[in-house]
N, C-alpha and C positions, 0 to 999 in steps of 0.2 A: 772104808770110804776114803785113805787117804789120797788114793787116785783120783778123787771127784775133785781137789781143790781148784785145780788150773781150768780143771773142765766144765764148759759154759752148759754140757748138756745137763748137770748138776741141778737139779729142780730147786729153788729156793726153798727155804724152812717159812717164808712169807706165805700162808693159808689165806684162801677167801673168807673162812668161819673166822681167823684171827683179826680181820678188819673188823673195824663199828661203824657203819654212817648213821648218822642221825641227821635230824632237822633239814632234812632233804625237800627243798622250795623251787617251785617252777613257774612263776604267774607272767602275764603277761598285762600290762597295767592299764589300767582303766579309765585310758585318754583316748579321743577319737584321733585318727591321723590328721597333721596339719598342714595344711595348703599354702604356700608363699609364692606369692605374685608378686613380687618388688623387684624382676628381671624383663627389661623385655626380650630377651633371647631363649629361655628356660623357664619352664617351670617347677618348683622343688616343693614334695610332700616329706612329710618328717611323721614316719610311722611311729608307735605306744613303742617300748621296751620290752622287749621278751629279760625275763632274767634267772637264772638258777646257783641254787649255792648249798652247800651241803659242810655237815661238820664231822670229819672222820677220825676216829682215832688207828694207829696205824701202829701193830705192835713192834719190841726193838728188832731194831734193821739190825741182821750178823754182818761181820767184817766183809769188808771188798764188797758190797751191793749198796748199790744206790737206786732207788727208787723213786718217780715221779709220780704225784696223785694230782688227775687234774681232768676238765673237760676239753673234752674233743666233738666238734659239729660237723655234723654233713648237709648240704643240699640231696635231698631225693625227690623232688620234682619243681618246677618251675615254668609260671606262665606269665608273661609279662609284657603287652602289649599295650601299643599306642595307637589310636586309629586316627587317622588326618581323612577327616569326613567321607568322601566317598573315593579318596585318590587308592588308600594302600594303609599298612600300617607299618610302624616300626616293631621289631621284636627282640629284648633279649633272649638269648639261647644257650644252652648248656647240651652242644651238638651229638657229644655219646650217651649223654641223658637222655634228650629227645630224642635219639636212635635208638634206645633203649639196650645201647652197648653197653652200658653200665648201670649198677642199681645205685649209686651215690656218687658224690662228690666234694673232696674236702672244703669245707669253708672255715679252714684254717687264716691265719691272720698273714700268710705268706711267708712269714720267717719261723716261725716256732714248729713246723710239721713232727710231729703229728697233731700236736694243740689248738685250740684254738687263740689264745696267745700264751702271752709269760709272765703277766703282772698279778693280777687277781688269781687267775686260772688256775694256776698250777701250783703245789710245792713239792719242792724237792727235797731228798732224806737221804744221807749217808750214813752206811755204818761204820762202826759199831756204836750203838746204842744201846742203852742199860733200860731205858723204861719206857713206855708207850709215848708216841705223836700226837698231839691232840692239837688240828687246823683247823681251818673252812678253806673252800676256795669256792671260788663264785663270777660268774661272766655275768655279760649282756649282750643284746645285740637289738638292732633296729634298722629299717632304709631310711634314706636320707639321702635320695637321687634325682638328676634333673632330666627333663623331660623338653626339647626345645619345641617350641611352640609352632615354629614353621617345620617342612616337610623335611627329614635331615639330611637328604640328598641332595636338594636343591639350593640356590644360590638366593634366593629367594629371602625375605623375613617375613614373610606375610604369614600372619598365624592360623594356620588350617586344625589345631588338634583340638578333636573334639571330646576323645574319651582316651584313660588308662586305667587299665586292670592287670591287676598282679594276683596270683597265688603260686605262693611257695609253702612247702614243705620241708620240716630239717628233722633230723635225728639226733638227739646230743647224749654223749656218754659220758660217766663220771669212771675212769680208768685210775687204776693201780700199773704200773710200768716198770719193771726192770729193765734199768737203761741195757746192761750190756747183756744179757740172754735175750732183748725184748720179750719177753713171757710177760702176757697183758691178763689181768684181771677186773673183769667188769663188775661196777660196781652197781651200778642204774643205768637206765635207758628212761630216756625222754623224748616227748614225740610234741612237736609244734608246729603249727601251721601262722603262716600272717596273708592276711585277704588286703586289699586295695582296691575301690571300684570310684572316681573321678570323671565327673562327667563334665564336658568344658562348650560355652561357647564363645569360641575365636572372634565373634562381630564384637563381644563386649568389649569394655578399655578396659584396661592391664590392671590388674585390683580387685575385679569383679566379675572374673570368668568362670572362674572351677567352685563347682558344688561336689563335694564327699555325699557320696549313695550307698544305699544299701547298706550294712551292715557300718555302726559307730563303734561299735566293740568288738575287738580277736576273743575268738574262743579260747579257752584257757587252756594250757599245754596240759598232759598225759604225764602221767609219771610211770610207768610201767610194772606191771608186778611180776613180771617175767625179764630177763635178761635177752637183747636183742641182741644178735653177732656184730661185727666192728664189715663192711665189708673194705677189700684191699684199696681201692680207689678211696676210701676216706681218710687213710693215714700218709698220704704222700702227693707229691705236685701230678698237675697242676691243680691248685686250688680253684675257686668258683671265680673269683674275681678274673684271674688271669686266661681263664677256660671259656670264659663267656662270650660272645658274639652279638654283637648288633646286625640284625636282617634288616632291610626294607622288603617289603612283601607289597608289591601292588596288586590293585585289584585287577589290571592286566599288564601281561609279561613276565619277564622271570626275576625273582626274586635276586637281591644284588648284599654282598657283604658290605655295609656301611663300617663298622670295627671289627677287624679281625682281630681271632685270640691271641692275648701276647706270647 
């Protein structure tokens, strides 16, 4: 084997059987989304917490390998509409998503790709090491978006929105990573959805418009007992934020890019 040292095709001695995860947690917490009305240009809902975190033990790393253990999120679907009564609605979009050119998309925190960030999320292991890793690492996430109250096209403030609805879907993975072969080993697979349904009337004063419908509580995430694949759009740019699109979609004529993708 002395040939394999320089060589990256060299499979690590790092086994999926040689990892532990335990205490693998996925809840999403059991607050209704909150509504604030203290803008008169916006309106902002502040969704529960999605959160997951798990405790691995990680046997010793051999020399020259470094190893990241950490979550990684995708978006796999998304619907997120604003309707201004009977004009049109706004929509965000996730354009190869909704084309169905792609089956995911990173919701990475824009700098750490493939992670979903670097603080909690992830740790990192160099070898050599003599005796087993024993961490947790652990994210969150939630929306916390504004919604402007007049039509977002127009010049206008008059507040025409009447309703917002959101469903999104993610997939989040708890990965083992050798940085320099990338050879990924999947730990868990988690599956989450977050619902939003805001039913607004625009005659009331600012304070007393939006009523939260239908469902007070997100169903609680999936923990998987199967290993889901990573797909390639999840571990690299653009992420959700940056990829995403503002529509105006009226109810006639053709629809008009209000934000295009960064």
């Amino acid at each position: 084997m002395m040939g394999c040292i320089q060589s990256i095709a060299c499979k690590s001695r790092i086994k999926r059987e040689n990892i532990v995860v335990y205490d693998v947690s996925a809840t999403i917490d059991h607050s209704p989304t909150i509504i604030e009305e203290n803008s008169p240009i916006v309106l902002r809902y502040k969704t529960a917490y999605f959160k997951a975190s798990a405790r691995i033990a990680m046997p010793p790393i051999p020399r020259n390998e470094t190893w990241v253990v950490g979550w990684i999120q995708a978006c796999t679907q998304m619907e997120f509409y604003n309707t201004y009564n009977d004009i049109g609605m706004s929509s965000w979009e996730l354009p190869e998503l909704r084309e169905g050119l792609v089956r995911a998309i990173s919701d990475s925190d824009g700098v750490s790709y493939p992670w979903y960030g670097n603080t909690t999320e992830t740790v990192t292991l160099t070898g050599p090491t003599s005796k087993p890793s024993r961490f947790t690492v652990s994210m969150n996430d939630n929306f916390y978006p504004s919604v402007t109250w007049a039509v977002p096209i127009s010049d206008s403030n008059l507040p025409l929105l009447t309703r917002i609805k959101r469903d999104q879907s993610f997939t989040t993975w708890l990965v083992a990573l050798n940085t320099a072969t990338r050879e990924k080993i999947l730990l868990q697979t988690v599956k989450w959805r977050m619902r939003v349904d805001i039913l607004v009337d625009p005659s009331m004063p600012l304070g007393s418009r939006a009523t939260l419908t239908g469902r007070t509580h997100q169903d609680q995430p999936r923990v998987l007992t199967h290993m889901e694949p990573i797909p390639p759009n999840a571990l690299g740019r653009p992420n959700a934020n940056d990829a995403q699109v503002l529509m105006w979609r009226p109810r006639k004529g053709p629809p008009l890019v209000v934000i295009p993708p960064k």
